[in-house]
KOLLUMLO-635187 format. One record per atom (N, C-alpha, C, O, CB): residue in one letter; x, y, z. Coordinates in nm, 2 decimals, always signed. Glycine has a CB too. Layout:
N
<rec residu="a" xx="X" yy="Y" zz="Z"/>
...
//
This chain:
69
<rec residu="x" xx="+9.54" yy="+6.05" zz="+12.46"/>
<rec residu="x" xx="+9.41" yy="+6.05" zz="+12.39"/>
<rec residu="x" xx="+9.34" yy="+6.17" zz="+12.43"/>
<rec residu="x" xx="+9.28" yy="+6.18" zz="+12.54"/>
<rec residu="x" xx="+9.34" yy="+5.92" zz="+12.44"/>
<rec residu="x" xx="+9.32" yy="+6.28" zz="+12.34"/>
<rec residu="x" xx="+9.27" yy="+6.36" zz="+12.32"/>
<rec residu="x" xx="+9.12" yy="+6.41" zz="+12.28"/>
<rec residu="x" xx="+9.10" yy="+6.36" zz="+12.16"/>
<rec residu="x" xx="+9.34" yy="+6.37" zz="+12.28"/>
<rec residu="x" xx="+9.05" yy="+6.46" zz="+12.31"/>
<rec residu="x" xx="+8.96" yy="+6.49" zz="+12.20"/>
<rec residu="x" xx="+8.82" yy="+6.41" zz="+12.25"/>
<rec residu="x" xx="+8.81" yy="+6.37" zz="+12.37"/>
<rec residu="x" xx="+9.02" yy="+6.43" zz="+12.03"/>
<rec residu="x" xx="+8.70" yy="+6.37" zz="+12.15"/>
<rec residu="x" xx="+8.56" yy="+6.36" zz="+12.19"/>
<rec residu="x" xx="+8.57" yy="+6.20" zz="+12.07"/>
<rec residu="x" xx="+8.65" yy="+6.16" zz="+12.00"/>
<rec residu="x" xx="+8.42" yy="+6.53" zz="+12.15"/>
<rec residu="x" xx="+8.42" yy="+6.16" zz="+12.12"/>
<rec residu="x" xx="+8.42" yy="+5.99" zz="+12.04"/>
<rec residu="x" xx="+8.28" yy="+6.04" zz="+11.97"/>
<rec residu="x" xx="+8.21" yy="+6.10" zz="+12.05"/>
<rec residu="x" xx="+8.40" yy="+5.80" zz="+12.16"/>
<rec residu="x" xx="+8.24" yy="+6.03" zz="+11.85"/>
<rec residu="x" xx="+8.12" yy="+6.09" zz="+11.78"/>
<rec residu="x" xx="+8.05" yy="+5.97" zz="+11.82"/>
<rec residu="x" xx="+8.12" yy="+5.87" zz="+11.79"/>
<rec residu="x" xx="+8.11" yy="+6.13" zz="+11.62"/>
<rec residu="x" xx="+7.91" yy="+5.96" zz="+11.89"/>
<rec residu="x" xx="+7.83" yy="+5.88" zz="+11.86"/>
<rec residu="x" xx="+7.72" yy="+5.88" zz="+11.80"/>
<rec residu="x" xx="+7.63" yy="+5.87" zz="+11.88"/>
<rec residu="x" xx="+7.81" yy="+5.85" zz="+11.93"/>
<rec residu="x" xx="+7.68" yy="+5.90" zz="+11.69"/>
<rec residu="x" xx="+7.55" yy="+5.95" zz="+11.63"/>
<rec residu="x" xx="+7.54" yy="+6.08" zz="+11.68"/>
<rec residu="x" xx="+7.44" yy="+6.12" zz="+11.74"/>
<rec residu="x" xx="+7.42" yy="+5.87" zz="+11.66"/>
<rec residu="x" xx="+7.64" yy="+6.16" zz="+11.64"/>
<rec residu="x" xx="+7.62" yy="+6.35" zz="+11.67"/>
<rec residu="x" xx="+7.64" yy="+6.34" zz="+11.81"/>
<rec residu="x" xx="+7.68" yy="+6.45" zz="+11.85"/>
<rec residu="x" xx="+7.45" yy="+6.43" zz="+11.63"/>
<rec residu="x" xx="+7.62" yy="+6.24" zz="+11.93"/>
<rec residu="x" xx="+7.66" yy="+6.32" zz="+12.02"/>
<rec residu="x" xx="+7.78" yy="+6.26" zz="+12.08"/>
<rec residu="x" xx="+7.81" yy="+6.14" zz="+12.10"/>
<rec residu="x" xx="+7.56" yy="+6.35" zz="+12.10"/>
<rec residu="x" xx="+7.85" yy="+6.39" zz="+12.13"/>
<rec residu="x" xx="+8.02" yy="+6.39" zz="+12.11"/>
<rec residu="x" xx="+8.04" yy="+6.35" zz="+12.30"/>
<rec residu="x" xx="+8.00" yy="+6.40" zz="+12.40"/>
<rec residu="x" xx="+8.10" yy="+6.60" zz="+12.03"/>
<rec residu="x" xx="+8.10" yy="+6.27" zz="+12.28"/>
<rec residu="x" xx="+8.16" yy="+6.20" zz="+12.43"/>
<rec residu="x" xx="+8.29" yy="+6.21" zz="+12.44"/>
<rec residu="x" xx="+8.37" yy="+6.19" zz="+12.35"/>
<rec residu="x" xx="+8.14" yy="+6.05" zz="+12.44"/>
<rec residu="x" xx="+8.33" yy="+6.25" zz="+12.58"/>
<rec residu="x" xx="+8.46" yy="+6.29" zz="+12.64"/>
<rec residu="x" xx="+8.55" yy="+6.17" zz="+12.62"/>
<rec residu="x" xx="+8.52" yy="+6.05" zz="+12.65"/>
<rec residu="x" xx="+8.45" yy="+6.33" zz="+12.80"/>
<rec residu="x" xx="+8.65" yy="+6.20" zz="+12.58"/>
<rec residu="x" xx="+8.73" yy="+6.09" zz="+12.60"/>
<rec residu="x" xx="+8.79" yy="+6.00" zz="+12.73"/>
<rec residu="x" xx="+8.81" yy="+5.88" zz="+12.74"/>
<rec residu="x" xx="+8.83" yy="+6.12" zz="+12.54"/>
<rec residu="x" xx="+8.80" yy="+6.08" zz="+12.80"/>
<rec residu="x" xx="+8.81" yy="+6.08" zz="+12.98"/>
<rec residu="x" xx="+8.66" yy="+5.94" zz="+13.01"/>
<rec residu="x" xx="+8.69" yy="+5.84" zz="+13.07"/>
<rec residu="x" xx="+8.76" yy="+6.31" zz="+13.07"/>
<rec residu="x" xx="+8.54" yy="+5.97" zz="+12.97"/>
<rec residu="x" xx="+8.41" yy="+5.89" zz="+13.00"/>
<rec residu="x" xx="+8.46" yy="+5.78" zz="+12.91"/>
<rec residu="x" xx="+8.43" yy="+5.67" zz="+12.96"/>
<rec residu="x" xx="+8.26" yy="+5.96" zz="+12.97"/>
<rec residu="x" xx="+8.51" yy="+5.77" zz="+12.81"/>
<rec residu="x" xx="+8.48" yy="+5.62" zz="+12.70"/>
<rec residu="x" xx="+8.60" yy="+5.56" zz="+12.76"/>
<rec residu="x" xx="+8.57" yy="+5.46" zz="+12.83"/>
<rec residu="x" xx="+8.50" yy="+5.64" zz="+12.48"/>
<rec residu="x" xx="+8.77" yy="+5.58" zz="+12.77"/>
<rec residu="x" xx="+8.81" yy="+5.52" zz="+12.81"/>
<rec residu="x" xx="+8.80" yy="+5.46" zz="+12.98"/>
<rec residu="x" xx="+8.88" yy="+5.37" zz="+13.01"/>
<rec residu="x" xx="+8.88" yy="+5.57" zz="+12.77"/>
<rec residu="x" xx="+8.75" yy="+5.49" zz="+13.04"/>
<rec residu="x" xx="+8.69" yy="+5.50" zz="+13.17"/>
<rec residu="x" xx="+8.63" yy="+5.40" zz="+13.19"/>
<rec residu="x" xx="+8.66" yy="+5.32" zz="+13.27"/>
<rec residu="x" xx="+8.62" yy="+5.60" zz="+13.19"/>
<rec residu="x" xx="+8.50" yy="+5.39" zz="+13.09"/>
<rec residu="x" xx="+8.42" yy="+5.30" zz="+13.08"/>
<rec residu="x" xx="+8.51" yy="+5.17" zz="+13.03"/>
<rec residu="x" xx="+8.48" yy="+5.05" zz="+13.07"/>
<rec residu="x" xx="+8.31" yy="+5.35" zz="+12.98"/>
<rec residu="x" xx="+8.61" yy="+5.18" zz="+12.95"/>
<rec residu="x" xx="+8.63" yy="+5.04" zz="+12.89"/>
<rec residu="x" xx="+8.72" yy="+4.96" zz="+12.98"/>
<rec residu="x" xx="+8.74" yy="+4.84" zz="+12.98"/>
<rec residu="x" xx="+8.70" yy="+5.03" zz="+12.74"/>
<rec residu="x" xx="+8.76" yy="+5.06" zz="+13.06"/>
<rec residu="x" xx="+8.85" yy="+5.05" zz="+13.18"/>
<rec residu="x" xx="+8.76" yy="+4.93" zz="+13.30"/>
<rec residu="x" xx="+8.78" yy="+4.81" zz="+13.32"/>
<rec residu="x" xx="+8.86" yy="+5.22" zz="+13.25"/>
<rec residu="x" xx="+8.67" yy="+5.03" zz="+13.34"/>
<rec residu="x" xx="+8.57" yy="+4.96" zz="+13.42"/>
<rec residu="x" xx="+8.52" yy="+4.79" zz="+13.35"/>
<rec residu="x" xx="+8.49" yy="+4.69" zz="+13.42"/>
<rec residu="x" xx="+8.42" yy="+5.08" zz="+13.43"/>
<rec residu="x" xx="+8.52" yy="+4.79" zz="+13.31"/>
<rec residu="x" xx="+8.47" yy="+4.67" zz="+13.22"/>
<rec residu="x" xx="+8.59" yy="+4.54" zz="+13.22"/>
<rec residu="x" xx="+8.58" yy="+4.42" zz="+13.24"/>
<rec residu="x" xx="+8.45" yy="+4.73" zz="+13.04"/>
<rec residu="x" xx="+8.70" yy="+4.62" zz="+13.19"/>
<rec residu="x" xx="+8.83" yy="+4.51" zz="+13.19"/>
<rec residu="x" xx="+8.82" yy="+4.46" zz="+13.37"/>
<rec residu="x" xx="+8.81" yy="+4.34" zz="+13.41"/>
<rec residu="x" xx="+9.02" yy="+4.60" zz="+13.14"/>
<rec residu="x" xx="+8.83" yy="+4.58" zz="+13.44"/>
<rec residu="x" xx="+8.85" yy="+4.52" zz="+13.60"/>
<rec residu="x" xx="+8.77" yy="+4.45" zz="+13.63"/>
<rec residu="x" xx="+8.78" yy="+4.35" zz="+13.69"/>
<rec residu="x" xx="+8.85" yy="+4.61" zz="+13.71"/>
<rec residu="x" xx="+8.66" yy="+4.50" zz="+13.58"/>
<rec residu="x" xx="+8.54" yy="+4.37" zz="+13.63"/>
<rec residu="x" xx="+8.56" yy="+4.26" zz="+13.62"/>
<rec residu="x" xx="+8.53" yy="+4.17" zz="+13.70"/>
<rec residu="x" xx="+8.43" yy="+4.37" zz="+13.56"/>
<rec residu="x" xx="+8.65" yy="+4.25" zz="+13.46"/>
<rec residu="x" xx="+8.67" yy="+4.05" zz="+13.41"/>
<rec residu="x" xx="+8.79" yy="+4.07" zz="+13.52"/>
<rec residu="x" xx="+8.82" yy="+3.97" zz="+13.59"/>
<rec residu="x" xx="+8.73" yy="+3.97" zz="+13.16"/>
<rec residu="x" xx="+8.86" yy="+4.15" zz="+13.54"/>
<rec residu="x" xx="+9.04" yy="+4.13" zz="+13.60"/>
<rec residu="x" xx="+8.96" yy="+4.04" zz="+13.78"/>
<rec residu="x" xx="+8.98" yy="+3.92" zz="+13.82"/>
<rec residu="x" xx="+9.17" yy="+4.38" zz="+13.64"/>
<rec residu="x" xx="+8.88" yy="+4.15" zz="+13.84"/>
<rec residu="x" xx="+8.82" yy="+4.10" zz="+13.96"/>
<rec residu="x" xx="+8.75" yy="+3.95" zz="+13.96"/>
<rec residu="x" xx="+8.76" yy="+3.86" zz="+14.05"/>
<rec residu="x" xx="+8.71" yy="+4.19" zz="+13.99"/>
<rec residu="x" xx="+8.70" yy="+3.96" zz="+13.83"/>
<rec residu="x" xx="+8.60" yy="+3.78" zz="+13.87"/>
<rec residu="x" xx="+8.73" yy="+3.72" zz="+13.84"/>
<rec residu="x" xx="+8.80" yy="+3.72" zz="+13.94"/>
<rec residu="x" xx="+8.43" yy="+3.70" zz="+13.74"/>
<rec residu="x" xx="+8.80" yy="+3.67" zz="+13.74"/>
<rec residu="x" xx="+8.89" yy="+3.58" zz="+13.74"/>
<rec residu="x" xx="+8.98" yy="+3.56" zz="+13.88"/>
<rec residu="x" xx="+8.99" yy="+3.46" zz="+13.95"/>
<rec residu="x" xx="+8.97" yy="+3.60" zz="+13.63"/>
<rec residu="x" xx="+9.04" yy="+3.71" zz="+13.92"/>
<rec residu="x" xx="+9.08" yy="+3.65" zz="+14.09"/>
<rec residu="x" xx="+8.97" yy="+3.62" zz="+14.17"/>
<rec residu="x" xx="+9.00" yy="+3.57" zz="+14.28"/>
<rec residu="x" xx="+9.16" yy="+3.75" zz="+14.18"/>
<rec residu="x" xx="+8.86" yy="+3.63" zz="+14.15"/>
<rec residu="x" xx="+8.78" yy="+3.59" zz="+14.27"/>
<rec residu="x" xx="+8.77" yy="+3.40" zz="+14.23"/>
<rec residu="x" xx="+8.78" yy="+3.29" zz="+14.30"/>
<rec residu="x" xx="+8.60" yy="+3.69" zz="+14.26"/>
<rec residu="x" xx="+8.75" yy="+3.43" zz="+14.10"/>
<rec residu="x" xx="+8.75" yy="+3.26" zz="+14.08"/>
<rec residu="x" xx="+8.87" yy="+3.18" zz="+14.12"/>
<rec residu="x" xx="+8.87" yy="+3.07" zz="+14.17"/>
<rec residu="x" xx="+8.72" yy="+3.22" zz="+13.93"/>
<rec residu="x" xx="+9.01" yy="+3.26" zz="+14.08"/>
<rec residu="x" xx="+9.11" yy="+3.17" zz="+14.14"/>
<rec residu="x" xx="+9.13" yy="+3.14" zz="+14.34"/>
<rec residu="x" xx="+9.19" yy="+3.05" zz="+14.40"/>
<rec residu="x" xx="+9.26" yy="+3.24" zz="+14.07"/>
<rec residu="x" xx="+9.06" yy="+3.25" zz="+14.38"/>
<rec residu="x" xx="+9.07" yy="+3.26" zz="+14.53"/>
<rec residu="x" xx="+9.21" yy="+3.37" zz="+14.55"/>
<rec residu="x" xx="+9.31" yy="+3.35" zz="+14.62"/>
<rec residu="x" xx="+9.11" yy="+3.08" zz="+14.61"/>
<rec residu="x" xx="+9.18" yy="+3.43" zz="+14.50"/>
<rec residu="x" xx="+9.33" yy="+3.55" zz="+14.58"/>
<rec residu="x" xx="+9.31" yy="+3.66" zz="+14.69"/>
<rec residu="x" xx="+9.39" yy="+3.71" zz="+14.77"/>
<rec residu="x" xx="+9.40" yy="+3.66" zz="+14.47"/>
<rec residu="x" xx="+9.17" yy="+3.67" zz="+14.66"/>
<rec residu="x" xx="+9.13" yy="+3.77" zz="+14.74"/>
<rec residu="x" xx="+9.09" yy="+3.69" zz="+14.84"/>
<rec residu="x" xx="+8.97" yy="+3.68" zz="+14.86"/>
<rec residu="x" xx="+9.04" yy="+3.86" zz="+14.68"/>
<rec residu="x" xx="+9.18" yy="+3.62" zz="+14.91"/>
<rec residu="x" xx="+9.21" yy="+3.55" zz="+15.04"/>
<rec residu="x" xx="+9.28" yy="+3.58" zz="+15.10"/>
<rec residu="x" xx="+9.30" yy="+3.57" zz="+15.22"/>
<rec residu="x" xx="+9.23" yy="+3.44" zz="+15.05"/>
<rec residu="x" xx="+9.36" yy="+3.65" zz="+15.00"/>
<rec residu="x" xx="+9.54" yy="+3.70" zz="+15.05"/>
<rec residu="x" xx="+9.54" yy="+3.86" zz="+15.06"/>
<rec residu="x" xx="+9.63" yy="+3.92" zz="+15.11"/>
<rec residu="x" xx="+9.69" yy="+3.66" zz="+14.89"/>
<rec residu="x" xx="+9.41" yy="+3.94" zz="+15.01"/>
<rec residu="x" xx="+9.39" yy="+4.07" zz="+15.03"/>
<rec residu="x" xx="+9.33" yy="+4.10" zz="+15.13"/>
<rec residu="x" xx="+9.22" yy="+4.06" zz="+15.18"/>
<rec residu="x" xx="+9.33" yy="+4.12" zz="+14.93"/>
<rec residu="x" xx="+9.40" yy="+4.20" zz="+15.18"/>
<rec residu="x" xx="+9.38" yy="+4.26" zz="+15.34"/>
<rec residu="x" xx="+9.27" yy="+4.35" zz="+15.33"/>
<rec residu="x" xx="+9.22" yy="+4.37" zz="+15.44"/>
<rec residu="x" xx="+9.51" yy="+4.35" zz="+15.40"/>
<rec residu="x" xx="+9.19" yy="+4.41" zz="+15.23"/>
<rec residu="x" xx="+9.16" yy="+4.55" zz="+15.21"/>
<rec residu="x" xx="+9.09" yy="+4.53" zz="+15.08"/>
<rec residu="x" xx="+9.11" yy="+4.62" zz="+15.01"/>
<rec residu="x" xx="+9.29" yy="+4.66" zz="+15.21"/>
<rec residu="x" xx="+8.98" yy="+4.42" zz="+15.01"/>
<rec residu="x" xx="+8.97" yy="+4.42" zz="+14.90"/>
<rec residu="x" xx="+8.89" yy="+4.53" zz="+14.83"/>
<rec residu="x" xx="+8.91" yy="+4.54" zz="+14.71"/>
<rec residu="x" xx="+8.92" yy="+4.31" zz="+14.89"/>
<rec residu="x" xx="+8.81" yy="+4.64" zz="+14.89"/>
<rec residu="x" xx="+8.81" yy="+4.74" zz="+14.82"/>
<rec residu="x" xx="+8.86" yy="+4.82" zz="+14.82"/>
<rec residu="x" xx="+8.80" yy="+4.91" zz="+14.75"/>
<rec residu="x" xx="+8.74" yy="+4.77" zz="+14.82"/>
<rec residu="x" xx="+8.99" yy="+4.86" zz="+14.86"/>
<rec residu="x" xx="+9.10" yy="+4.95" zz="+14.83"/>
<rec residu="x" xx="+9.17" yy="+4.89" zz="+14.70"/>
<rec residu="x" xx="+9.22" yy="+4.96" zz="+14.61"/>
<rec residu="x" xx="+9.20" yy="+4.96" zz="+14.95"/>
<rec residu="x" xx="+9.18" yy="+4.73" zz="+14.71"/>
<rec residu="x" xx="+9.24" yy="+4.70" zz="+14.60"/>
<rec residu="x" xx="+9.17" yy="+4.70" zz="+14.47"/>
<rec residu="x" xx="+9.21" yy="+4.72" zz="+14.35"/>
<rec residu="x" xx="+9.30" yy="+4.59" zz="+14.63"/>
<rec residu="x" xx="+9.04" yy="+4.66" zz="+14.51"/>
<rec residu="x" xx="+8.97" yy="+4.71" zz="+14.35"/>
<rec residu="x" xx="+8.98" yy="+4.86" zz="+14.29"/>
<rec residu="x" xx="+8.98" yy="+4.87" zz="+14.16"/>
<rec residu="x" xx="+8.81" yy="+4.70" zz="+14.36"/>
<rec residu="x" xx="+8.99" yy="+4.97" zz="+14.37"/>
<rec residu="x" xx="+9.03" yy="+5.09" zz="+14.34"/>
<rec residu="x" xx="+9.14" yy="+5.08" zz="+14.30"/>
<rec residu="x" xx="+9.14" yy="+5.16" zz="+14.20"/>
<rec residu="x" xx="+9.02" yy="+5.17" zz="+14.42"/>
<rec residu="x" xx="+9.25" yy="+5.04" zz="+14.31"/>
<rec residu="x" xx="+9.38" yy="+5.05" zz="+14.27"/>
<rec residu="x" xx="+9.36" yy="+5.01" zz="+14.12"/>
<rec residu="x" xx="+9.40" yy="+5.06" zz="+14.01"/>
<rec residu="x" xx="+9.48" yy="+4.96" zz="+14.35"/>
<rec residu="x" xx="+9.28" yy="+4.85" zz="+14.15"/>
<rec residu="x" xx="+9.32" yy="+4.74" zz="+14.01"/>
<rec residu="x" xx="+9.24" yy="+4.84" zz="+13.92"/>
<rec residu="x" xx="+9.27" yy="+4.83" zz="+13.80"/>
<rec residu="x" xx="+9.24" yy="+4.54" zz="+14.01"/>
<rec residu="x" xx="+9.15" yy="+4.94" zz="+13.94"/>
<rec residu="x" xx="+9.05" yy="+4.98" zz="+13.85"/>
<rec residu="x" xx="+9.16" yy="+5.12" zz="+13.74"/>
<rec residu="x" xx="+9.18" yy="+5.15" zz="+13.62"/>
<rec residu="x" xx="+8.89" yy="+5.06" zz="+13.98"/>
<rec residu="x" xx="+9.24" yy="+5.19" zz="+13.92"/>
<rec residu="x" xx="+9.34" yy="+5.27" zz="+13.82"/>
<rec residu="x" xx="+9.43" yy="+5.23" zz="+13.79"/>
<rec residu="x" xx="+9.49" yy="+5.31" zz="+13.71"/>
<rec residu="x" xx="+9.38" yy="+5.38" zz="+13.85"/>
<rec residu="x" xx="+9.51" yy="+5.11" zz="+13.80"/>
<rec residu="x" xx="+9.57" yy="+5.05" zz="+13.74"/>
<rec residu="x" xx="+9.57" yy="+5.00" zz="+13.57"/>
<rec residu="x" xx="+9.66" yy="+4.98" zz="+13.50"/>
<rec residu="x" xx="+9.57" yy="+4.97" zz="+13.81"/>
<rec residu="x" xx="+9.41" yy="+4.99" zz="+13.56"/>
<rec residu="x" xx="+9.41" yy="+4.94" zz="+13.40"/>
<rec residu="x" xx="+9.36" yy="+5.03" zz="+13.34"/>
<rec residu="x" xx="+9.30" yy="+5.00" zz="+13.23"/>
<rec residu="x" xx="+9.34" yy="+4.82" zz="+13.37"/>
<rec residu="x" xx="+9.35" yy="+5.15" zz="+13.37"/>
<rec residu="x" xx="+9.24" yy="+5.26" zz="+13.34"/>
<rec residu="x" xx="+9.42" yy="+5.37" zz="+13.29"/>
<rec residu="x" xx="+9.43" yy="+5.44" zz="+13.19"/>
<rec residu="x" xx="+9.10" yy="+5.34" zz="+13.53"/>
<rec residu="x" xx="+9.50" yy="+5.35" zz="+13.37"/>
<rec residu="x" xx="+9.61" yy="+5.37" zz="+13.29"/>
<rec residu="x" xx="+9.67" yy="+5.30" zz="+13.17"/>
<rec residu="x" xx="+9.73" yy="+5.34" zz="+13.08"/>
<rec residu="x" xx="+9.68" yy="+5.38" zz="+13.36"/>
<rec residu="x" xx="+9.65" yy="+5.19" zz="+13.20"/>
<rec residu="x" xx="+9.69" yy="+5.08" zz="+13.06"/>
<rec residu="x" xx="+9.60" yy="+5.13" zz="+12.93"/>
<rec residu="x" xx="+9.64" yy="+5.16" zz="+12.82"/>
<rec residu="x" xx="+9.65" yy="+4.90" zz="+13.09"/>
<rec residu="x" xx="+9.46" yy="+5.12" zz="+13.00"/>
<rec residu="x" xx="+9.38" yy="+5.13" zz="+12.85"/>
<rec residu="x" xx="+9.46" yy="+5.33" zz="+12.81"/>
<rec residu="x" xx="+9.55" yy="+5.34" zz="+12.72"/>
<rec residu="x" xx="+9.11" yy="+5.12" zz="+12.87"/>
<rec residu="x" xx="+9.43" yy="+5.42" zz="+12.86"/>
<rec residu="x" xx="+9.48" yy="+5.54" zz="+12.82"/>
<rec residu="x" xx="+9.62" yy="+5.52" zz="+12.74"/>
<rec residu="x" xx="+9.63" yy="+5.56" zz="+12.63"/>
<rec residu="x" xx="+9.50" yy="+5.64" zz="+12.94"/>
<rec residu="x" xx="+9.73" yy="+5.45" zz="+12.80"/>
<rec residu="x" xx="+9.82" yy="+5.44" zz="+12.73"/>
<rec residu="x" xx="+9.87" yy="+5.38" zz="+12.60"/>
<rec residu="x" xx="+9.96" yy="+5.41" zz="+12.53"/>
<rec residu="x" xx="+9.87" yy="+5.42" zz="+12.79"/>
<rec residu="x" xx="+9.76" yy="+5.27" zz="+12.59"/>
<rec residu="x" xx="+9.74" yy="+5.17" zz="+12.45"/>
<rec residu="x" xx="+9.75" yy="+5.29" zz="+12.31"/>
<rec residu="x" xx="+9.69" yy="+5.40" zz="+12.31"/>
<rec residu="x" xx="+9.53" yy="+5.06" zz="+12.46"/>
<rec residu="x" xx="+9.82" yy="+5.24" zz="+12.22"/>
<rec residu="x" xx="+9.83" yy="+5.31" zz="+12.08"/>
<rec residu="x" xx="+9.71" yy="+5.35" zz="+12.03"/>
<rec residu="x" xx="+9.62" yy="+5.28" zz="+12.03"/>
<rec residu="x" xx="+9.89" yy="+5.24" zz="+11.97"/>
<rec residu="x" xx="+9.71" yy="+5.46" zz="+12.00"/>
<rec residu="x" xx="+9.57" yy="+5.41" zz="+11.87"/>
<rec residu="x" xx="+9.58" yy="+5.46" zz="+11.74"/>
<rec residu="x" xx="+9.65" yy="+5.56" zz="+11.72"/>
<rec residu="x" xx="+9.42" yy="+5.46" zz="+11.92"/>
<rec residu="x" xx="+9.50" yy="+5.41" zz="+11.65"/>
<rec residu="x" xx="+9.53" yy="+5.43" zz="+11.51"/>
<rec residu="x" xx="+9.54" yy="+5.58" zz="+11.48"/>
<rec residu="x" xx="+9.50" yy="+5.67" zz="+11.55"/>
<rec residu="x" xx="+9.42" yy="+5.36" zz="+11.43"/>
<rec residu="x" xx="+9.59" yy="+5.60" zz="+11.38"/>
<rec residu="x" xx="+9.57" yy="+5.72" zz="+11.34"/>
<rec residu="x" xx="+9.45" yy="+5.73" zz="+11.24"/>
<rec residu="x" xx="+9.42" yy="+5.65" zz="+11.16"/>
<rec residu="x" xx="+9.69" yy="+5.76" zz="+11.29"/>
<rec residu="x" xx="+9.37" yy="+5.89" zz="+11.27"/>
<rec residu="x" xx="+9.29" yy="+5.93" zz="+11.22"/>
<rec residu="x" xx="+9.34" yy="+5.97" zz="+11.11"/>
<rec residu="x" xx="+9.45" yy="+6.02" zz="+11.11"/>
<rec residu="x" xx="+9.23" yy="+6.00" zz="+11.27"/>
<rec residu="x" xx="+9.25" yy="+5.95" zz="+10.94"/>
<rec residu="x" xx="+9.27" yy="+6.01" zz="+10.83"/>
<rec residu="x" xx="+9.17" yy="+6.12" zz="+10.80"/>
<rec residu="x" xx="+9.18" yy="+6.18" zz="+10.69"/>
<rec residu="x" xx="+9.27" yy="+5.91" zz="+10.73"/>
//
């Protein structure tokens, strides 16, 4: 994923938008284990939120996306 996101003329990094949508998924990824209780079993839970954060922050980058016409 290359390139800038137009928002009303002003042009955003792609690096910041996926990033952001990133941050957003971990957040729901974090509360649902907090609600199941796992982070009972984590030694280190803010190392592991850092991980889980680049963990899906590579998923969203890697996801297809449409092609531009």
């Amino acid at each position: 994923m290359i390139g800038e996101f137009d928002v009303d003329g002003v042009l955003l990094s792609s690096v910041l938008v996926t990033a952001l949508i990133a941050l957003a998924a971990a957040f729901v990824v974090r509360r649902l284990l907090s609600w199941v209780g796992a982070y009972r079993f984590i030694w280190h839970p803010a190392l592991f939120d850092t991980a889980l954060f680049v963990i899906v922050w590579a998923l969203v980058i890697g996801l297809p996306t449409p092609l531009s016409l």
